[in-house]
TORNU-748255 format. One line per 5 residues: number of its first residue (from 0); their letters; for each residue x, y, z of C-alpha. Coordinates in nm, 3 decimals. Example, Ala and Ser with C-alpha at 12.3 -4.5 7.8 and 13.67 -1.06 7.14 Angstrom:
BEGIN
0> as> 1.230/-0.450/0.780 ~ 1.367/-0.106/0.714
END
This chain:
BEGIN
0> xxxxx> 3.732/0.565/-4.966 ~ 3.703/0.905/-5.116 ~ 3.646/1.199/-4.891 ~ 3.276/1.302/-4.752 ~ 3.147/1.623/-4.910
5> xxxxx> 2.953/1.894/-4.665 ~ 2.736/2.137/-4.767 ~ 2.373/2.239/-4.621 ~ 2.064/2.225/-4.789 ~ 1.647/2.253/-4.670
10> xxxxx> 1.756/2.382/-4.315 ~ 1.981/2.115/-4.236 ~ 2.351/2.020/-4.257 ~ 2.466/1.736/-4.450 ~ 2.782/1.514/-4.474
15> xxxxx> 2.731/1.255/-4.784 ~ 2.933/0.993/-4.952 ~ 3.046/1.080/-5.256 ~ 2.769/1.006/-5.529 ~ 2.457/1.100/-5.347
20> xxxxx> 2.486/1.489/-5.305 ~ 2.258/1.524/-5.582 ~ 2.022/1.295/-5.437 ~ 1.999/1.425/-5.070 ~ 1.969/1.809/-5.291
25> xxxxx> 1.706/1.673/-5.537 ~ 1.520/1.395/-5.284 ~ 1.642/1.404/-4.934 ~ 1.642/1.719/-4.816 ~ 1.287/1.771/-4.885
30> xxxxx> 1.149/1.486/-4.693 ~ 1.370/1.479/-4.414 ~ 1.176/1.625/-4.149 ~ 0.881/1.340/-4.279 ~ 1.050/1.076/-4.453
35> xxxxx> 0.774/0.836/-4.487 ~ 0.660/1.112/-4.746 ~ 0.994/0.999/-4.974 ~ 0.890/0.840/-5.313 ~ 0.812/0.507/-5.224
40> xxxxx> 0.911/0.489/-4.903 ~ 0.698/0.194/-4.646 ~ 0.723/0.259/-4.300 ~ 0.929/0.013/-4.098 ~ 0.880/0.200/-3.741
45> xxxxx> 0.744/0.529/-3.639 ~ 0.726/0.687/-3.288 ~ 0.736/1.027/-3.135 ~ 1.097/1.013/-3.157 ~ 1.192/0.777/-3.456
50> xxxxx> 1.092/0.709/-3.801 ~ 1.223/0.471/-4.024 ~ 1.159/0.374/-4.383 ~ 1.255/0.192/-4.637 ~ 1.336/0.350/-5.013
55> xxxxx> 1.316/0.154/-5.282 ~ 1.509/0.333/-5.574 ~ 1.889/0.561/-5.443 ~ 2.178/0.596/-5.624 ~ 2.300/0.272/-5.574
60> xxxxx> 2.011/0.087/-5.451 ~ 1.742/0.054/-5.161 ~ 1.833/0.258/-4.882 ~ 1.731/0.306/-4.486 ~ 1.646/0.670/-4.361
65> xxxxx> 1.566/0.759/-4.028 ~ 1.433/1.003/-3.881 ~ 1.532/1.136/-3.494 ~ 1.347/1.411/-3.342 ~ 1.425/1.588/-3.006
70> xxxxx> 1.143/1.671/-2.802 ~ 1.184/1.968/-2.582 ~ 1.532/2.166/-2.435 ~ 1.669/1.908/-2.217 ~ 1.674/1.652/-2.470
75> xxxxx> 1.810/1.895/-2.787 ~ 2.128/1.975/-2.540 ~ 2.177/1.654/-2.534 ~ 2.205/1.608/-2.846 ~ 2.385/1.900/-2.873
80> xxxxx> 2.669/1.828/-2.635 ~ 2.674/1.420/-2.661 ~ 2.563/1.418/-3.035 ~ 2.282/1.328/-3.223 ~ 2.118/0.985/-3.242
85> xxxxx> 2.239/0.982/-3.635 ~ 2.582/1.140/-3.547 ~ 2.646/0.875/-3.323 ~ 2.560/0.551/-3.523 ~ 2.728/0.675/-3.809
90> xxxxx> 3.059/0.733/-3.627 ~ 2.994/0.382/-3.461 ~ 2.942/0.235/-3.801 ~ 3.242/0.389/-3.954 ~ 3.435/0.241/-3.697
95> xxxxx> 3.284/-0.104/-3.721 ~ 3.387/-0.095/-4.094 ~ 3.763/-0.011/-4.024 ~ 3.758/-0.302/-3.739 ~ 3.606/-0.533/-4.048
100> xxxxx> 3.310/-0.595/-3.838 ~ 3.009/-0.600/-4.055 ~ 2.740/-0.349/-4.029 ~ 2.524/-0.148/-4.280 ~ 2.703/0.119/-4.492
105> xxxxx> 2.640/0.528/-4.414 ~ 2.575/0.716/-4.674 ~ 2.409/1.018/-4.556 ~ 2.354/1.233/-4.232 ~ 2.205/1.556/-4.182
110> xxxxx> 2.138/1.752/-3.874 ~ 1.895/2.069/-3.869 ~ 1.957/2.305/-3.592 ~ 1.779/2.607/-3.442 ~ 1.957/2.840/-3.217
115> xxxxx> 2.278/2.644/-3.182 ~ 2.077/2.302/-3.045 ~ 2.051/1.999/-3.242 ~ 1.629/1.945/-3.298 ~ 1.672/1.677/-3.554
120> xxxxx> 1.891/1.449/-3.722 ~ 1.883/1.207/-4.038 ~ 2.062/0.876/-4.101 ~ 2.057/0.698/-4.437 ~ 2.254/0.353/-4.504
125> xxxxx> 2.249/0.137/-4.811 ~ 2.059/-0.208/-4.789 ~ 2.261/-0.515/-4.702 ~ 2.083/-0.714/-4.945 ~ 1.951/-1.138/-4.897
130> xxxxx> 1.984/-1.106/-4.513 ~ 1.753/-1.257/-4.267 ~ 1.633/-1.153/-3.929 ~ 1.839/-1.309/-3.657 ~ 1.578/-1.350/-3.442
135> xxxxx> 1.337/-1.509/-3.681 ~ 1.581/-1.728/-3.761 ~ 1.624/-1.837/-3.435 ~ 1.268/-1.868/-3.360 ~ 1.190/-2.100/-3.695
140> xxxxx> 1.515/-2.331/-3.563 ~ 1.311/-2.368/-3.194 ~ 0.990/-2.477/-3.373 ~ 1.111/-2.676/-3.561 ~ 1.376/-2.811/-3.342
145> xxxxx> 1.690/-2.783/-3.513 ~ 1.964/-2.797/-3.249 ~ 2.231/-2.751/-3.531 ~ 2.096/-2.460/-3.661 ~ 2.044/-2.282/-3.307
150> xxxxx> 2.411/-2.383/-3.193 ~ 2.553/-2.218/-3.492 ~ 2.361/-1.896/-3.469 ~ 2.405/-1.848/-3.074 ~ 2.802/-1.936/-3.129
155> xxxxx> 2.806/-1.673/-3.424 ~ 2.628/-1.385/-3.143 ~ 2.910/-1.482/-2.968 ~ 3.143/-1.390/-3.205 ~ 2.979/-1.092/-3.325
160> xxxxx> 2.951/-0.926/-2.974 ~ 3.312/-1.019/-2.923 ~ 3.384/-0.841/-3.249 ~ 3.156/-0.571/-3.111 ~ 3.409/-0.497/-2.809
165> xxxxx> 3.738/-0.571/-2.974 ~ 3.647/-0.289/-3.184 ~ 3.612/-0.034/-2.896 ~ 3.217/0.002/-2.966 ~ 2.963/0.002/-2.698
170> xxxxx> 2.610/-0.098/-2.786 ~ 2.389/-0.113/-2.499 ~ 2.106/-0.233/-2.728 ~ 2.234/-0.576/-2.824 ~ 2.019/-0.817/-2.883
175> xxxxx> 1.937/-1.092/-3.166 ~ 1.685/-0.824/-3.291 ~ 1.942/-0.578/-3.377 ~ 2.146/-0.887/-3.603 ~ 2.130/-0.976/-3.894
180> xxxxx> 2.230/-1.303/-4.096 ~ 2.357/-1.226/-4.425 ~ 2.396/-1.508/-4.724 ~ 2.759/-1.598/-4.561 ~ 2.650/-1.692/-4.260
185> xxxxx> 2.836/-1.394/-4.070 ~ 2.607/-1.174/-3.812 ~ 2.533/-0.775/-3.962 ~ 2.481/-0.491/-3.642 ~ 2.179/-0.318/-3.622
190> xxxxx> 2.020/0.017/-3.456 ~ 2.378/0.177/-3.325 ~ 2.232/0.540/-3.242 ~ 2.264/0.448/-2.884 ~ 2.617/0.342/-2.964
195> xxxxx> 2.965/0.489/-2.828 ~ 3.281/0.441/-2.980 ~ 3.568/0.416/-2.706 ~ 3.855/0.429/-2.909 ~ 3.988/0.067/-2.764
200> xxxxx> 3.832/-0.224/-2.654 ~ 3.629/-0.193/-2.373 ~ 3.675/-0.323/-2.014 ~ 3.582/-0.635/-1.867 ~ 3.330/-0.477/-1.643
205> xxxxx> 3.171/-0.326/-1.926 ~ 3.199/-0.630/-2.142 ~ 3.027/-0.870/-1.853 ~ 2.753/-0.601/-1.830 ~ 2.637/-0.567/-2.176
210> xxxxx> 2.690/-0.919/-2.207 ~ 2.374/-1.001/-1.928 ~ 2.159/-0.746/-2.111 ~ 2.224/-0.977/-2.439 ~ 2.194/-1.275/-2.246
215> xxxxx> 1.807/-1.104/-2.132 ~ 1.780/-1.035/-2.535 ~ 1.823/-1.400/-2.619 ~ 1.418/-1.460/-2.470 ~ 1.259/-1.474/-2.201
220> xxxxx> 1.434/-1.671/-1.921 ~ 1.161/-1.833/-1.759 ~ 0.814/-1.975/-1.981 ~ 0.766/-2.244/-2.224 ~ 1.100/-2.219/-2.383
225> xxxxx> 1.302/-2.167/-2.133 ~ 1.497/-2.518/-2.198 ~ 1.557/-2.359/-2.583 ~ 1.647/-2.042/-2.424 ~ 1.910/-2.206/-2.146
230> xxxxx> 2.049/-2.452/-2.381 ~ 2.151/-2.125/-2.632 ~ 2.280/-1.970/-2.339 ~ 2.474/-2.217/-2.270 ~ 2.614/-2.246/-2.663
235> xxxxx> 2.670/-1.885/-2.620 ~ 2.859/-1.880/-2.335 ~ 3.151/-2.185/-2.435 ~ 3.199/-1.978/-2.750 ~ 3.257/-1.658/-2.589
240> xxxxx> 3.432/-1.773/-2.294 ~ 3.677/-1.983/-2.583 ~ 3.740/-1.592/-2.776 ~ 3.738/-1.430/-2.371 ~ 3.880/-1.636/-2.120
245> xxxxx> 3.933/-1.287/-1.911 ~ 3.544/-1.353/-1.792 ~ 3.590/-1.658/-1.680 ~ 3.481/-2.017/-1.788 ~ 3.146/-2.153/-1.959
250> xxxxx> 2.973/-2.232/-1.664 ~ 3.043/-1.961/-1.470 ~ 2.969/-1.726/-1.709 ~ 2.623/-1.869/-1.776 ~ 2.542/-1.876/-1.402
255> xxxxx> 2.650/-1.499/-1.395 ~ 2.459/-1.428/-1.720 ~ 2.156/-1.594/-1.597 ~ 2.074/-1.388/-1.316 ~ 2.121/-1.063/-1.464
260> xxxxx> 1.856/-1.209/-1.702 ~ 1.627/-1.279/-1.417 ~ 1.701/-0.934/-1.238 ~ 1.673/-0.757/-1.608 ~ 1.368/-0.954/-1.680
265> xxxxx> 1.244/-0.927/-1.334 ~ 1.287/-0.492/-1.378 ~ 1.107/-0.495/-1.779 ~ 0.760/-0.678/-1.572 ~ 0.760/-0.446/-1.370
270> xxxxx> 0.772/-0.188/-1.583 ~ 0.468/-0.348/-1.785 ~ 0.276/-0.426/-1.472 ~ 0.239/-0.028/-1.428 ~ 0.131/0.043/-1.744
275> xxxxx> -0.205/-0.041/-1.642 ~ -0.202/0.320/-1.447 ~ -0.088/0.542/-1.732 ~ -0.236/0.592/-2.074 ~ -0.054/0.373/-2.300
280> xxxxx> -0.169/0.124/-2.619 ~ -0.324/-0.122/-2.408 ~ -0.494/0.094/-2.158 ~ -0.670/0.445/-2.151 ~ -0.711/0.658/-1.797
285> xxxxx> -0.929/0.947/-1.799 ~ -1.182/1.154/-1.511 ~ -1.501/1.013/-1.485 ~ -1.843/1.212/-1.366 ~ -1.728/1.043/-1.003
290> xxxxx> -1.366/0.980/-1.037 ~ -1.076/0.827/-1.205 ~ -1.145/0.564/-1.481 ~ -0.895/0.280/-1.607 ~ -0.950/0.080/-1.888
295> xxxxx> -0.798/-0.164/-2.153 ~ -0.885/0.012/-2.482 ~ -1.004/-0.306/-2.592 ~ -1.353/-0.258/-2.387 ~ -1.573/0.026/-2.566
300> xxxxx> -1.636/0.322/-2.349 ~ -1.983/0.329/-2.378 ~ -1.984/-0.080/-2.270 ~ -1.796/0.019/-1.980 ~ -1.938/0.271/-1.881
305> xxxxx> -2.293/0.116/-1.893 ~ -2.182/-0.185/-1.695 ~ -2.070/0.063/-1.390 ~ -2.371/0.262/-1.417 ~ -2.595/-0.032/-1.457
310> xxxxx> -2.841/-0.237/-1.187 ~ -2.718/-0.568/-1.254 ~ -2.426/-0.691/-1.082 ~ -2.359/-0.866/-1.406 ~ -2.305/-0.712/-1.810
315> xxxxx> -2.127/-0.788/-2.153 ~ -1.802/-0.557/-2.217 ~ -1.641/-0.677/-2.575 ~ -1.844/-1.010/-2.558 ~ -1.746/-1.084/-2.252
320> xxxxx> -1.947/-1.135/-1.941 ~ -1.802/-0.967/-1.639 ~ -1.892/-0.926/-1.260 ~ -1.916/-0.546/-1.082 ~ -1.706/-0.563/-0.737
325> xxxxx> -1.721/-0.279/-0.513 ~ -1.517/-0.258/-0.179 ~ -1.380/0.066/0.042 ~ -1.099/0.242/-0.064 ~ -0.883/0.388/0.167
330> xxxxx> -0.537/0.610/0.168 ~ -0.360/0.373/0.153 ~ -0.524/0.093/0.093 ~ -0.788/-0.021/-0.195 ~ -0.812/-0.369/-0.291
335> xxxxx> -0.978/-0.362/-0.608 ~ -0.636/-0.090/-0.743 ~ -0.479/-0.426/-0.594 ~ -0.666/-0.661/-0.769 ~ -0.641/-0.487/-1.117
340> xxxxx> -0.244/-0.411/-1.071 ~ -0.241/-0.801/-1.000 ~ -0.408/-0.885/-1.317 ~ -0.175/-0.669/-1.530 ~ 0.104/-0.900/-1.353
345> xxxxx> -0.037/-1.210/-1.464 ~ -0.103/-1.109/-1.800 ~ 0.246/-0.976/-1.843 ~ 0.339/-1.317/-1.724 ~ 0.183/-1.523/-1.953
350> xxxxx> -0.058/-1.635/-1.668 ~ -0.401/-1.682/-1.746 ~ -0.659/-1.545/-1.524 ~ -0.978/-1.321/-1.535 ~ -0.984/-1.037/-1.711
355> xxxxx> -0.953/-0.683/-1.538 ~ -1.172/-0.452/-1.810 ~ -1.187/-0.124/-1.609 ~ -1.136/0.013/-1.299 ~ -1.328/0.349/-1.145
360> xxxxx> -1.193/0.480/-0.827 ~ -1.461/0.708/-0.664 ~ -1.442/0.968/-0.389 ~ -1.173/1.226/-0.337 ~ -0.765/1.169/-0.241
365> xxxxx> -0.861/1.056/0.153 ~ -1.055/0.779/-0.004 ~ -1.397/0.655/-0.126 ~ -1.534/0.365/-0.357 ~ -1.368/0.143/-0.587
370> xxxxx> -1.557/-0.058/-0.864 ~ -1.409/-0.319/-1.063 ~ -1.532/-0.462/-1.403 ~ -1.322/-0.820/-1.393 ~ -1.456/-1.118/-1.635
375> xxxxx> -1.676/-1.381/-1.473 ~ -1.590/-1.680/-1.352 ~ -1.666/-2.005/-1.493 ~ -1.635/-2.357/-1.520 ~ -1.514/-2.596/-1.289
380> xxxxx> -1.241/-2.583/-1.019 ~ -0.948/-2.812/-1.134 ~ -0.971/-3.077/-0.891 ~ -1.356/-3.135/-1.004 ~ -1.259/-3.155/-1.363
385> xxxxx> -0.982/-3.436/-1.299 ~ -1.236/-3.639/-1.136 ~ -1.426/-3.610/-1.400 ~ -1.206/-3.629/-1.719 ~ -1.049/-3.893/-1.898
390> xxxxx> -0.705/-4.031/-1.866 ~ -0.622/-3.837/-2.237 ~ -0.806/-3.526/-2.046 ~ -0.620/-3.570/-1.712 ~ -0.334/-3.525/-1.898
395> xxxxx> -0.340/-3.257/-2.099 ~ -0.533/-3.031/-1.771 ~ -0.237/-3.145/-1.580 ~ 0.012/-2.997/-1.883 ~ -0.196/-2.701/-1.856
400> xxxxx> -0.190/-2.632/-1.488 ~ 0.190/-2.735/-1.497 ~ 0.284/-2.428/-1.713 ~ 0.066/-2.200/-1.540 ~ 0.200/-2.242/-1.184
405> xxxxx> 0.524/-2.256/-1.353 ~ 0.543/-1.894/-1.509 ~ 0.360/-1.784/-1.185 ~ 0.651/-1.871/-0.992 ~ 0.927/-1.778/-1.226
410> xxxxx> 0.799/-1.466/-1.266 ~ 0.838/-1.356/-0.905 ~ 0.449/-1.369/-0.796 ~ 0.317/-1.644/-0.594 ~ -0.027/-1.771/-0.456
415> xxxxx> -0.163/-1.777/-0.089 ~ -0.344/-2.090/-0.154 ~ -0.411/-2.299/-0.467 ~ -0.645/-2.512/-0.304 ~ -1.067/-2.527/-0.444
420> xxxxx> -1.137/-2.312/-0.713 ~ -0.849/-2.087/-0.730 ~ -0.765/-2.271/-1.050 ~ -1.052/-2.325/-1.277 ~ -1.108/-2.502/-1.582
425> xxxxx> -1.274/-2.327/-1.902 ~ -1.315/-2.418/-2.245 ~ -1.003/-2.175/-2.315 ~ -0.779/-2.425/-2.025 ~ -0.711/-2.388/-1.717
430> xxxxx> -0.678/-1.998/-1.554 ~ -0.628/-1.856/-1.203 ~ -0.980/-1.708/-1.040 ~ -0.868/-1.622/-0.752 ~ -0.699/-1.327/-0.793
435> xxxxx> -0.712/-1.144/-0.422 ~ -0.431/-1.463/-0.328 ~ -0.160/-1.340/-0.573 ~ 0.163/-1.179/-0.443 ~ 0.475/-1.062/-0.511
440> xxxxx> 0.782/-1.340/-0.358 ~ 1.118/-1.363/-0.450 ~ 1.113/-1.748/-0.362 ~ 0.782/-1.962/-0.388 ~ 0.634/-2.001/0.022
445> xxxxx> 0.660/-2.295/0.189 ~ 0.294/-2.352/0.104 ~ 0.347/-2.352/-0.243 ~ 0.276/-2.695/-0.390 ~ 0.093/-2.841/-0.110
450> xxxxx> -0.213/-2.780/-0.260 ~ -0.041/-3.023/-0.555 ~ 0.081/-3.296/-0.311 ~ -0.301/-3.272/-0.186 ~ -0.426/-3.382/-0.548
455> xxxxx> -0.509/-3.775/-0.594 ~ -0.258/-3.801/-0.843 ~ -0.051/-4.096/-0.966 ~ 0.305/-4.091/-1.001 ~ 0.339/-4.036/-1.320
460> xxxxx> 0.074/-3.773/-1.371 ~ 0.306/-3.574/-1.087 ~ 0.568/-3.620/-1.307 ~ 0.363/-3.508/-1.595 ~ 0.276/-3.196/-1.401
465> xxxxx> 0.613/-3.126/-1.299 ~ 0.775/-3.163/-1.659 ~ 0.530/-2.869/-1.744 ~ 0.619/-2.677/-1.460 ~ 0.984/-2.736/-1.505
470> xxxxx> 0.935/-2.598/-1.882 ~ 0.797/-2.302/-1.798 ~ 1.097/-2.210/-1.570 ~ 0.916/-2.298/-1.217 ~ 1.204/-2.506/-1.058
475> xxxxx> 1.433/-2.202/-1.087 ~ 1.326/-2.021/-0.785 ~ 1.339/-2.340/-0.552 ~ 1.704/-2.417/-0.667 ~ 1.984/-2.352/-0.436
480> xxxxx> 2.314/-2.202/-0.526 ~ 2.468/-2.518/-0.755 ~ 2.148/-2.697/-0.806 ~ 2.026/-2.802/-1.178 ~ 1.630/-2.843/-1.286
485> xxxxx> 1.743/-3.250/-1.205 ~ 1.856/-3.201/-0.898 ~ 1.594/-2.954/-0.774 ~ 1.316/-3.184/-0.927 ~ 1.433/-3.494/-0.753
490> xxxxx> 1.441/-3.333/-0.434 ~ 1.094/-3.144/-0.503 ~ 0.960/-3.484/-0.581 ~ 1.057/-3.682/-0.336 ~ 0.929/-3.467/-0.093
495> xxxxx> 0.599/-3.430/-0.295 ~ 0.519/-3.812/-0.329 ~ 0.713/-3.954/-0.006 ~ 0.724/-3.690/0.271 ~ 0.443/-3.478/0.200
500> xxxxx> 0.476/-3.089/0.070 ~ 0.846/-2.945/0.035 ~ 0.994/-2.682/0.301 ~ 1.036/-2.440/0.020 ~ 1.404/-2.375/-0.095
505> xx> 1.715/-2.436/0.031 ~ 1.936/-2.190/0.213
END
């Protein structure tokens, strides 16, 4: 490889491959503070703090650039002392090239600097052409259930992230997102700014901990594909523990991996469930003639604010029919905030339920009014509608409800009581009503599925009900240390159809 030529140019300072100083003098240097101005450039991603776009036409073919800014002092020292974004993934992908591990090829990096601090940095790297996505890949092989295909892409993560730490390179952003599959089959690293190169290969400690955050990467681990997600796990884990055996065997390594994709999955709902209080893309919060205002962006302003102001309890926000709820609000404590944080939960959850469109607290900090704009609720509870449906009908409601308890209770949130119309059946399915019953648990209550046992069910349609519930990850917080989704659902079930309701989960 010949040397790397250095030179500045437009404000910043560059270090280029050989061949492309004339473009970064000619091109590059006068788009780099706004690349997606380049000739021909299409936007891949853009934030406050990163753009990146694709060129079509550099000296040796299509090329990546992006674009990191640093937002205020704190943030510029850091790059300063640690090194810039760009700095840092092209030292991590030099190093991945001398290891033989494959990765995308540096070309260019620039940094501009104002008063000895580090404001902004560039990164460009040729195009590894005829390469898929590694997690479209993935998700194509799940739907259309090809277990070959999704063995030999979670055994070939393994070997990649192996390959990863052999070379002394710590990416704490691995995940099938950041991989690529190029035409021989082998995995290509992606997005290394947040890498660090150790100069050795890293530690076991540090190894088993970016391995759960990959583990979290590979999907959800709880919902409707959690069997797709535990069986790649499991691939995943014979394949690494085969290239590792310093972590331990298969099994124990999935069990370990496992829960720090529940806690890590656990921490990232959280962090949605509070976006409901902030201004973000789904939701805007702003001061009102009489308070605070939150609402989902998707409800127009003037809809909202008509149906808060207006003298029927009932309006139409964005087509849908909703309810006005008022109720005290205290210091510290205002059930309607409640009730709309508890929405947020479900809907992060994959939990259907009624619709939280805005939110007004009124009065001043020692407490006041709340008013809450939730959707309507209609149609009828899910015990009427299984009297009433077909066997076809019956089953398909009892799929339904099945998943939805299920990612209630592998999310962490469970419900006081189940029982009436706290599930209720619309022409979208079946979706929680009763929202004032939802809470966060670690572990379902011991009330949990009596509500189920309570149902005039056959059987099979328990069974039915179950399967669903199992899919969507529901048996995992009722298993005890050892137990499997068999184990925990013959035990659940006998208790269901022979004893009466379950005493919750085992010590």
């Amino acid at each position: 490889m010949s040397a790397d030529l250095f030179f500045g140019e437009a404000g910043h300072r560059w270090r280029v491959v050989s061949g492309y100083e004339a473009y970064v003098r000619k091109v590059l240097a006068a788009g780099a503070r706004a690349p997606e101005e380049l000739p021909g450039a299409r936007v891949v991603k853009h934030n406050r703090v990163r753009t990146v776009v694709r060129v079509p036409e550099g000296p040796s073919g299509a090329l990546f650039v992006k674009r990191f800014r640093a937002h205020g002092l704190a943030k510029q020292l850091v790059h300063t002392l640690r090194g810039s974004p760009a700095a840092r993934e092209f030292r991590a992908m030099r190093a991945l090239a001398a290891s033989g591990v494959p990765c995308p090829e540096p070309v260019v990096l620039g940094e501009e600097r104002r008063a000895g601090r580090v404001v902004g940095s560039v990164l460009a790297t040729r195009e590894v052409s005829g390469c898929e996505e590694l997690a479209e890949r993935t998700q194509r092989a799940r739907r259309d259930r090809e277990a070959t295909v999704r063995r030999r892409l979670a055994e070939a993560l393994a070997r990649a992230a192996w390959s990863l730490f052999a070379a002394g390179v710590e990416h704490p952003d691995m995940h099938p997102g950041n991989f690529l599959i190029d035409p021989s089959g082998a995995l290509v690293v992606l997005d290394l700014h947040s890498a660090a190169v150790r100069g050795g290969a890293l530690g076991a400690r540090r190894r088993r901990r970016l391995l759960g955050k990959l583990a979290w990467g590979l999907g959800p681990p709880f919902g409707d594909r959690y069997r797709d997600f535990y069986e790649e796990l499991g691939w995943f884990c014979a394949e690494y523990a085969r290239l590792d055996p310093a972590l331990g065997g298969a099994d124990d390594l999935r069990a370990g991996l496992l829960a720090d994709a529940l806690a890590l999955e656990a921490v990232r709902l959280r962090s949605r469930e509070k976006r409901c209080l902030v201004e973000s893309s789904t939701f805007a919060v702003t001061r009102s003639p009489r308070g605070r205002l939150y609402r989902r962006r998707e409800a127009p302003a003037a809809e909202v604010r008509a149906a808060l102001d207006g003298a029927d309890e009932r309006a139409v926000v964005a087509g849908i029919v909703v309810e006005r709820v008022h109720a005290a609000a205290g210091l510290r404590r205002d059930p309607l905030l409640r009730a709309w944080k508890l929405a947020r939960a479900c809907e992060v959850r994959g939990v259907a339920t009624r619709c939280a469109f805005a939110l007004e607290r009124r009065g001043g900090f020692c407490g006041g009014e709340s008013v809450l704009l939730l959707a309507a609720a209609d149609g009828p509870s899910l015990p009427e509608a299984l009297r009433a449906a077909g066997p076809a009908r019956r089953r398909e409601l009892l799929r339904e409800a099945g998943a939805l308890v299920g990612r209630l209770h592998a999310g962490g949130l469970g419900h006081a009581d189940l029982r009436g119309d706290a599930l209720r059946v619309s022409s979208g399915g079946v979706y929680l009503a009763a929202l004032e019953g939802v809470r966060h648990e670690a572990a379902p209550a011991v009330d949990a599925l009596r509500w189920f046992a309570a149902l005039p069910l056959s059987g099979h349609e328990r069974l039915r009900f179950w399967r669903a519930y199992a899919r969507a990850g529901g048996w995992r917080p009722w298993a005890a240390p050892g137990e499997d989704e068999r184990a925990v659902r013959a035990r659940l079930l006998h208790d269901l159809l022979e004893e009466g309701p379950t005493a919750g989960p085992r010590p």
